[in-house]
DSSP file (Angstrom, degrees, kcal/mol; ACC not computed):
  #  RESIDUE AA STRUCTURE BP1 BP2  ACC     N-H-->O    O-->H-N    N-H-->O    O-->H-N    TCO  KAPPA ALPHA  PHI   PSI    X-CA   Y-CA   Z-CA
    1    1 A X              0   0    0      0, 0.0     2,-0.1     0, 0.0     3,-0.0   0.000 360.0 360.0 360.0 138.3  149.2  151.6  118.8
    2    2 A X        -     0   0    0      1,-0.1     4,-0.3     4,-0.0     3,-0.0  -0.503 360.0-116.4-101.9-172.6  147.7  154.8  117.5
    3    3 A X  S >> S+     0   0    0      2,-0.2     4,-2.3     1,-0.2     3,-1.1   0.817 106.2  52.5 -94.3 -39.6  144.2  155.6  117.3
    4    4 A X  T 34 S+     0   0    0      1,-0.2    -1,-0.2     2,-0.2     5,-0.1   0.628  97.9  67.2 -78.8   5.4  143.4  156.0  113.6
    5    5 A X  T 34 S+     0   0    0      3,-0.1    -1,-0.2     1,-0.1    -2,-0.2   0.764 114.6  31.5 -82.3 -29.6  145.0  152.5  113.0
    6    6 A X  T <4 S+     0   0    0     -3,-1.1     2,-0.4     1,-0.4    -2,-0.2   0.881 135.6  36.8 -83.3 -49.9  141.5  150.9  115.4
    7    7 A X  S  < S-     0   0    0     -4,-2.3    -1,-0.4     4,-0.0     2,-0.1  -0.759  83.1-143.6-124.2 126.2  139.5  153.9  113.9
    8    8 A X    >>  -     0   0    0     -2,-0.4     3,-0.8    81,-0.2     4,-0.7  -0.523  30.1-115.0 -81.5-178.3  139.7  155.4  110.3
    9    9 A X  H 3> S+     0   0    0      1,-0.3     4,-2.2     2,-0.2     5,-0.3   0.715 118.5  49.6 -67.6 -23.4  139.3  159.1  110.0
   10   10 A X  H 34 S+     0   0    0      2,-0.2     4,-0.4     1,-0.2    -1,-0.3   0.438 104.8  59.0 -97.7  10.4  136.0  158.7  108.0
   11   11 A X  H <> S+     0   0    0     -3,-0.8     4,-1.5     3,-0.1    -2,-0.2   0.818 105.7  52.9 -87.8 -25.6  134.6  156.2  110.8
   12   12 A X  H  X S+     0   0    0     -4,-0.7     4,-0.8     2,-0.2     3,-0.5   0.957 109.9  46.3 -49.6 -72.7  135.0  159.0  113.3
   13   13 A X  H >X S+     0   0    0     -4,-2.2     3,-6.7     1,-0.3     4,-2.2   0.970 108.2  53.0 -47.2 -66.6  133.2  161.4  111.4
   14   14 A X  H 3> S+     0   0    0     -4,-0.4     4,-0.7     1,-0.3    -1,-0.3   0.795 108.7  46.0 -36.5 -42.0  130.5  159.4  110.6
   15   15 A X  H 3X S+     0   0    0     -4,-1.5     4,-0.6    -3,-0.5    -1,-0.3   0.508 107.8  56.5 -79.6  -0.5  129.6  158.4  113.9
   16   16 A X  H << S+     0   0    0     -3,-6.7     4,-0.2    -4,-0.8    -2,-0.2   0.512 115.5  43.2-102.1   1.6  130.0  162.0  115.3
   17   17 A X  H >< S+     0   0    0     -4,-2.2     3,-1.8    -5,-0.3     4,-0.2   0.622 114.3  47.3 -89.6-104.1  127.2  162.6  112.3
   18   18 A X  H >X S+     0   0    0     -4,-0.7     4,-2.4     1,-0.4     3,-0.9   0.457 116.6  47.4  16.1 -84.0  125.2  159.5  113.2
   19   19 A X  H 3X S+     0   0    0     -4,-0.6     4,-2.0     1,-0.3    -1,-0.4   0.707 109.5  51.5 -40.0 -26.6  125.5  160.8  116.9
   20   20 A X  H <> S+     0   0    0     -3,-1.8     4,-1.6     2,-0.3    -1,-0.3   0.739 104.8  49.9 -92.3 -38.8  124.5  164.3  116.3
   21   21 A X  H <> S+     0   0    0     -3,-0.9     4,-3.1    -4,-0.2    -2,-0.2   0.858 111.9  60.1 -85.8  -2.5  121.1  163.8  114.2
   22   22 A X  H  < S+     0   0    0     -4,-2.4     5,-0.3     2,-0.2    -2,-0.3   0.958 104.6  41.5 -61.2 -66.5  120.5  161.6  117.2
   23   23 A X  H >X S+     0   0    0     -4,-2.0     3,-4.2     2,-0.2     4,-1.4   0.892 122.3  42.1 -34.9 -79.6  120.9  164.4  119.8
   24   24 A X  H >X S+     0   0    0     -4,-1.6     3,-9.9     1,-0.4     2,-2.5   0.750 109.2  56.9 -41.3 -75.0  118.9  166.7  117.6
   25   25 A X  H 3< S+     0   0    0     -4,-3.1    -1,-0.4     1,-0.3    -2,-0.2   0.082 114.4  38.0 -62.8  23.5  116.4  164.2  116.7
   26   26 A X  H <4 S+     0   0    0     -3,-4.2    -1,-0.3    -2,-2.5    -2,-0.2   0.121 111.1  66.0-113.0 -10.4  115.6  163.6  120.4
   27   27 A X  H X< S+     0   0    0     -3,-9.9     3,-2.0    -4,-1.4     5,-0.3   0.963  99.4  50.2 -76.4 -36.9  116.1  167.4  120.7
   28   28 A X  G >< S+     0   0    0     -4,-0.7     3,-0.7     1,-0.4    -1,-0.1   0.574 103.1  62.7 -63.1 -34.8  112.9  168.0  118.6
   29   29 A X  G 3> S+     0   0    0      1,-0.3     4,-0.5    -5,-0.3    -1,-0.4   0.229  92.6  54.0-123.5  52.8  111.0  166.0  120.3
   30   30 A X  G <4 S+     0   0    0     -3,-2.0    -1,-0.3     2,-0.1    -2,-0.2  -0.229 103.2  58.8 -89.5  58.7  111.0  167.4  123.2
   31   31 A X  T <> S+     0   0    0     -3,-0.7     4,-1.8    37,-0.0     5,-0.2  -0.234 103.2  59.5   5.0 -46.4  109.9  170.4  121.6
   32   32 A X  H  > S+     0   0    0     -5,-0.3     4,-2.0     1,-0.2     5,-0.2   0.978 103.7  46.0 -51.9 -60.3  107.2  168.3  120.5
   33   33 A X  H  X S+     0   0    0     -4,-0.5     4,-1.7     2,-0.2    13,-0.3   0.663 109.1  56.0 -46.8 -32.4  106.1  167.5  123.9
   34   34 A X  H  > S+     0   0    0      2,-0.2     4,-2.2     3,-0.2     3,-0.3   0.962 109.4  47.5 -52.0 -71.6  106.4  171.2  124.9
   35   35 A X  H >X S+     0   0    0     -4,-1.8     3,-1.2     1,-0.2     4,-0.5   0.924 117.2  42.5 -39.7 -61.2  104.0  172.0  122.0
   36   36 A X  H 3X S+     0   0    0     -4,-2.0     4,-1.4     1,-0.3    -1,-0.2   0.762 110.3  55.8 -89.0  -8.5  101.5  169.2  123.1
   37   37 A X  H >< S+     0   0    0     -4,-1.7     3,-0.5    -3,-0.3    -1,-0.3   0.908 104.0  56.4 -57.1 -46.7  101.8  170.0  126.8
   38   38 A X  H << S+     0   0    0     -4,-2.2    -1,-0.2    -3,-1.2    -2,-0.2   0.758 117.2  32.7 -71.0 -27.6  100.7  173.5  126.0
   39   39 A X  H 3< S+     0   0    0     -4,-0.5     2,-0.3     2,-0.1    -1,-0.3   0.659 104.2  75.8-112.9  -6.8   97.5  172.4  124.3
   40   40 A X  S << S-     0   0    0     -4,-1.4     5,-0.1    -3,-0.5     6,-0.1  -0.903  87.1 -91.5-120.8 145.6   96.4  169.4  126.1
   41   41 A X        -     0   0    0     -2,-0.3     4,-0.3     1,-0.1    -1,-0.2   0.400  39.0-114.0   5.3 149.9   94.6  168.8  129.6
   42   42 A X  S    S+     0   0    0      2,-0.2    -1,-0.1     1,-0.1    -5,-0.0   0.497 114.4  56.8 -93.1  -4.7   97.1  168.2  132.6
   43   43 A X  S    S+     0   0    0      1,-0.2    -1,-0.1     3,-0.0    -2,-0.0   0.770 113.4  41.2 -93.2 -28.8   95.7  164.4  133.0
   44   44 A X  S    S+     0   0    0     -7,-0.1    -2,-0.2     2,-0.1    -1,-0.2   0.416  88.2 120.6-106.0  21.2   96.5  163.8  129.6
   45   45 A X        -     0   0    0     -4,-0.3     2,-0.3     1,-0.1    -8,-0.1  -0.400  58.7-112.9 -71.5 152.5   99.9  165.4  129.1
   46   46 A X        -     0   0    0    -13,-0.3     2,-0.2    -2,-0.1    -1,-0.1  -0.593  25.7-124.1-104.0 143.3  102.8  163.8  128.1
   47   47 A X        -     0   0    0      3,-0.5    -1,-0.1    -2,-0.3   -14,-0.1  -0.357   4.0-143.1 -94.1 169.0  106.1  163.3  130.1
   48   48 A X  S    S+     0   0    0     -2,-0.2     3,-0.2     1,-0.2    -1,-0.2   0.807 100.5  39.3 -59.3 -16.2  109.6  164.2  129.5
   49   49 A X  S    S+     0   0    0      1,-0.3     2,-0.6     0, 0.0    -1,-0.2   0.797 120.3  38.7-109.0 -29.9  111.3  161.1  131.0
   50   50 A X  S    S+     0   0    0      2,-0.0    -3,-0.5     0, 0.0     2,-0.3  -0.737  82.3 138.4-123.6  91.5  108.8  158.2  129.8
   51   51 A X        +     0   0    0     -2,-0.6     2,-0.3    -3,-0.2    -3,-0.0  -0.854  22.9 168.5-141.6 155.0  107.9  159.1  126.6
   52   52 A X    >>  -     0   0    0     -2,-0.3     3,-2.7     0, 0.0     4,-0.7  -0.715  52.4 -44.6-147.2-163.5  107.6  157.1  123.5
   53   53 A X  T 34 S+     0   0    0     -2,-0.3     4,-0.3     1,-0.3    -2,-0.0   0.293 112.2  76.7 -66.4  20.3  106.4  156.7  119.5
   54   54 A X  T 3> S+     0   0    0      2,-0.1     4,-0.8     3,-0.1    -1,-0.3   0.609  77.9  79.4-117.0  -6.4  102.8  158.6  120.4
   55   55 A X  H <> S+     0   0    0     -3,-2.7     4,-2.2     1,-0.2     3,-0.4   0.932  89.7  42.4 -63.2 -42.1  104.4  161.8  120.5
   56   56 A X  H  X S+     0   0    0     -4,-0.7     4,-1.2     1,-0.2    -1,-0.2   0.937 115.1  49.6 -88.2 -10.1  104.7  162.6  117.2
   57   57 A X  H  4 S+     0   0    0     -4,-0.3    -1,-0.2     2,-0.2    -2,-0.2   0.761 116.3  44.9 -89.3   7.6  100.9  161.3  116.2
   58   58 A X  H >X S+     0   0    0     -4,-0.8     3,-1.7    -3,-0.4     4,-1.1   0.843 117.8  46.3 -82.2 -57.3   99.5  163.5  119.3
   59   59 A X  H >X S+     0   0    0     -4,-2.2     4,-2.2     1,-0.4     2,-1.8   0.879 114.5  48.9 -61.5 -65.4  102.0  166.4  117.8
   60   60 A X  H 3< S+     0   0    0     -4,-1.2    -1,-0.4    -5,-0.3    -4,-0.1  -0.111 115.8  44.7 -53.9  35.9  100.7  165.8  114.1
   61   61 A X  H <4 S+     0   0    0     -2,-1.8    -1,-0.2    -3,-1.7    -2,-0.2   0.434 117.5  35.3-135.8   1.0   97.6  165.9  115.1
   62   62 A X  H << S+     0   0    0     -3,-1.3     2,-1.0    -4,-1.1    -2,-0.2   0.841 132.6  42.1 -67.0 -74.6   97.4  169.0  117.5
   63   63 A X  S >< S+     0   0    0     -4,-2.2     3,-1.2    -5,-0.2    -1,-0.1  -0.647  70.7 158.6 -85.1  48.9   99.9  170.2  115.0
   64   64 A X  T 3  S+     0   0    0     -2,-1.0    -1,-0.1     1,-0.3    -4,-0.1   0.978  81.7  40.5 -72.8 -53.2   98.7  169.2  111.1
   65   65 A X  T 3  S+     0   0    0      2,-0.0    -1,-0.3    -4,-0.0     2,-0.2   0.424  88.6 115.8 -83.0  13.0  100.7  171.8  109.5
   66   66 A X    <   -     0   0    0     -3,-1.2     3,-0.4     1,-0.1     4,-0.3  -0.460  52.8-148.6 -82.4 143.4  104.1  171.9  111.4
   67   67 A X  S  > S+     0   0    0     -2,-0.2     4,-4.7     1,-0.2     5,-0.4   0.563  79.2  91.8 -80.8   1.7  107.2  171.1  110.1
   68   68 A X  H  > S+     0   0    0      1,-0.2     4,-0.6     2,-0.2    -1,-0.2   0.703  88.9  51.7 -74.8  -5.7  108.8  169.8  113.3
   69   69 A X  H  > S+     0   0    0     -3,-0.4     4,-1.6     2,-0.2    -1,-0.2   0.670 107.4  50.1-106.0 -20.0  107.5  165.9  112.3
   70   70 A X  H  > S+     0   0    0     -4,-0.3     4,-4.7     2,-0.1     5,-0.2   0.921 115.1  45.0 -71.5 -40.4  109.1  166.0  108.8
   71   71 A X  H  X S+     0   0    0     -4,-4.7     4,-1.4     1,-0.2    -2,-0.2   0.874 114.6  56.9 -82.4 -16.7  112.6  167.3  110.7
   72   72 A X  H  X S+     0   0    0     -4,-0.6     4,-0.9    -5,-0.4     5,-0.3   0.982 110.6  33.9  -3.4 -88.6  111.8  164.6  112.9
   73   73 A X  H  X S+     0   0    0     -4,-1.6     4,-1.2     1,-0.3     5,-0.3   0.723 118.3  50.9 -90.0 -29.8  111.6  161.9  110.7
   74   74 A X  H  X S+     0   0    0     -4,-4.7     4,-1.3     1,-0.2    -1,-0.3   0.827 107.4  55.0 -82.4  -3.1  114.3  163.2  108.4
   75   75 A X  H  < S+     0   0    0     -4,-1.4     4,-0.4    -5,-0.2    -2,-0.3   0.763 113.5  45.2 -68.8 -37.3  116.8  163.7  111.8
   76   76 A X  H  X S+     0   0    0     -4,-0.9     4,-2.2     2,-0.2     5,-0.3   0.742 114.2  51.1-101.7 -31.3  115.9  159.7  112.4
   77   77 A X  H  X S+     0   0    0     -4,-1.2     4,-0.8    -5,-0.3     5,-0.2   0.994 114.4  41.9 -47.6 -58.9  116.6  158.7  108.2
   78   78 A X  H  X S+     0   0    0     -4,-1.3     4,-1.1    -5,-0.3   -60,-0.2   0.790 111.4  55.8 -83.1 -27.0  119.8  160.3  108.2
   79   79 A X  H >4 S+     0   0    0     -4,-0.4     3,-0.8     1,-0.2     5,-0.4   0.963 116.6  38.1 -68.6 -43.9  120.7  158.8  111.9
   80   80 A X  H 3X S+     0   0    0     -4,-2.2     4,-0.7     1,-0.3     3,-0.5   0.790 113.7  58.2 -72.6 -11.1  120.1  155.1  110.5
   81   81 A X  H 3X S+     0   0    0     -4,-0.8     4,-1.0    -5,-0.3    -1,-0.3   0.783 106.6  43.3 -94.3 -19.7  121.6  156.1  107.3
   82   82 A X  H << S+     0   0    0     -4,-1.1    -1,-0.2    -3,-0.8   -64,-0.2   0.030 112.7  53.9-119.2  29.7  125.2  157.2  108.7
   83   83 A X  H  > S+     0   0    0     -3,-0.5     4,-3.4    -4,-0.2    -2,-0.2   0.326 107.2  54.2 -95.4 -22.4  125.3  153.9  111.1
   84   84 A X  H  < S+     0   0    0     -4,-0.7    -2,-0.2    -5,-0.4    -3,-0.2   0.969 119.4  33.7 -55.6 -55.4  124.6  151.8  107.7
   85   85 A X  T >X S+     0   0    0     -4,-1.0     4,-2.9     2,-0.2     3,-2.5   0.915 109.9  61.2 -86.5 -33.8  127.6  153.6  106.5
   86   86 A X  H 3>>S+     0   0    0      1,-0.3     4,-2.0     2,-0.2     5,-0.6   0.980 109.9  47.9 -35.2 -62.2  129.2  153.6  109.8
   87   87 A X  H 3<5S+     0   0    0     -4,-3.4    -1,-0.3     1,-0.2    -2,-0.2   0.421 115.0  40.6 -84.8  21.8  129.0  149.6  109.4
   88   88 A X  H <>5S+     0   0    0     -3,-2.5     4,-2.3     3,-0.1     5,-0.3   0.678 120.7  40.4-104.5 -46.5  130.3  149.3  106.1
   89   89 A X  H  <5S+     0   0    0     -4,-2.9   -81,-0.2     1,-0.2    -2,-0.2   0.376 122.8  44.4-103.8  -0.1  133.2  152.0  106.3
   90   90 A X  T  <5S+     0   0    0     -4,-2.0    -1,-0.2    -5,-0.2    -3,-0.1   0.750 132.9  10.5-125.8 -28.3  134.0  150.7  110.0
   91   91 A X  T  4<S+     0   0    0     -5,-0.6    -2,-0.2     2,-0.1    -3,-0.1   0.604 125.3  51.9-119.2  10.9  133.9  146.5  109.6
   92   92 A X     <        0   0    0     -4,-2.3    -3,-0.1     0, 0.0    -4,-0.1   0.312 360.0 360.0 -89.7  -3.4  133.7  145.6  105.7
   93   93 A X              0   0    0     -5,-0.3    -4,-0.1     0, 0.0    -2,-0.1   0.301 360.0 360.0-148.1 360.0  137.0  148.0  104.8
């Protein structure tokens, strides 16, 4: 059985886009955390391993004018938007 017969060629791509604004978008924020580490007390700093949705409103708010929460949030759009396509182009066709 060959491989593009399980998997088309456009389901491949798409999930190695999908997969990719996922890396970045988890690369970015740690970047965040970097930034808010740098500005905040050592009792309240945030860690790399256990880290959740209060990084980016401590980073927006350390941070008002950065762009890093818009590429954020369009790195997390564009992941959910190419598994949506993922899951039409990979069980509806």
């Amino acid at each position: 059985m060959q491989l593009t017969s399980l998997f088309n060629v456009r389901a491949i791509i798409v999930a190695l886009l999908g997969g990719s604004f996922a890396i970045f978008a988890n690369m970015i924020s740690l970047v965040m955390i970097g930034k808010i580490n740098e500005r905040v007390q050592e009792s309240e700093r945030v860690s790399y391993f256990w880290w959740g949705t209060e990084v980016r409103k401590k980073f927006k708010g350390l941070y008002p004018e950065s762009k890093l929460t818009l590429l954020l949030d369009l790195c997390v759009a564009l992941m959910v938007l190419c598994f949506s396509i993922l899951l039409w182009v990979w069980v509806f066709h």
